[in-house]
C-alpha positions in Angstrom: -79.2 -25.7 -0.5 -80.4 -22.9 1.6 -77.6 -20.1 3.1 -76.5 -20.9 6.8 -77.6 -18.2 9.1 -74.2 -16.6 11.2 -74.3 -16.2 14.7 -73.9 -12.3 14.0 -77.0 -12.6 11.9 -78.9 -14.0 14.7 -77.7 -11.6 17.3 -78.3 -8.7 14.8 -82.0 -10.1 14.5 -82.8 -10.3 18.7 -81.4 -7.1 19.1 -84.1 -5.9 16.7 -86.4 -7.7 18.3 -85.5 -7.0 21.4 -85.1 -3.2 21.2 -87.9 -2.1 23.5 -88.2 1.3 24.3 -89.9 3.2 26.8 -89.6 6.1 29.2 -88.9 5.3 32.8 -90.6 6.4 35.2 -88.0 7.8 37.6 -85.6 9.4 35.2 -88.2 10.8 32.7 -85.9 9.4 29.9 -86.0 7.3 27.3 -84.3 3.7 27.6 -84.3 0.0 26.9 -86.2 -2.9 28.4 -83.5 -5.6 28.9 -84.0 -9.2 30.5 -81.9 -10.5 33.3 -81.6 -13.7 35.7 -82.9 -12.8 39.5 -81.4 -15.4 41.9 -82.9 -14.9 45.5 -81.0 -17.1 48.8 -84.3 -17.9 51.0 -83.1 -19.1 54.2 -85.7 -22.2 55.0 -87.3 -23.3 58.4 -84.1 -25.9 58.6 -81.5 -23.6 58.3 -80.5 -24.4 55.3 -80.9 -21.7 52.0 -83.0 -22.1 48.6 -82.2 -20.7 45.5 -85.0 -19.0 43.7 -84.2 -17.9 40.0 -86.7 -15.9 37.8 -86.5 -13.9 34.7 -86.9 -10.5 35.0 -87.5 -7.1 32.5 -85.9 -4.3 33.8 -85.2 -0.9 33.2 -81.6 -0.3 31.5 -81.0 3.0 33.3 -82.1 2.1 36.6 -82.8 -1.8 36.5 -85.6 -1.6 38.6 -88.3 -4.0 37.6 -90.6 -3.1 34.3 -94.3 -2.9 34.7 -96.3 -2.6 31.6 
C-alpha cells in the first residue's frame, strides 16, 4: 500500500511550487508573486450590482497587478 500524502506535505510542495520570485518594478526589490481573488461590484443599467470575480497575480510587497 502506498504512504498517504499529509496535508503539510502538500502545502510544503505548492509553496515550492509556488515560490516565484521577481523584482518589482516600483520598489526595486525582490519579492513573491502570490495569487488572490478580485471581486468587482458593477452597478448595471437596472440599478441593481454584478459581482465580477477573477484570479489575479500580484505583487507581495505592493499587490499591484503582475505583468510578465
Amino acid at each position: 500500500m502506498a504512504k498517504q500524502q499529509t496535508f503539510a506535505d502538500k502545502a510544503n510542495k505548492l509553496a515550492k511550487k509556488s515560490d516565484n520570485l521577481v523584482i518589482c518594478p516600483d520598489t526595486n526589490k525582490e519579492t513573491r508573486i502570490i495569487s488572490v481573488r478580485m471581486v468587482d461590484a458593477v452597478k448595471t443599467g437596472k440599478g441593481t450590482y454584478k459581482f465580477l470575480d477573477r484570479n489575479m497575480k500580484v505583487y507581495e510587497s505592493t499587490y499591484k497587478p503582475y505583468t510578465p
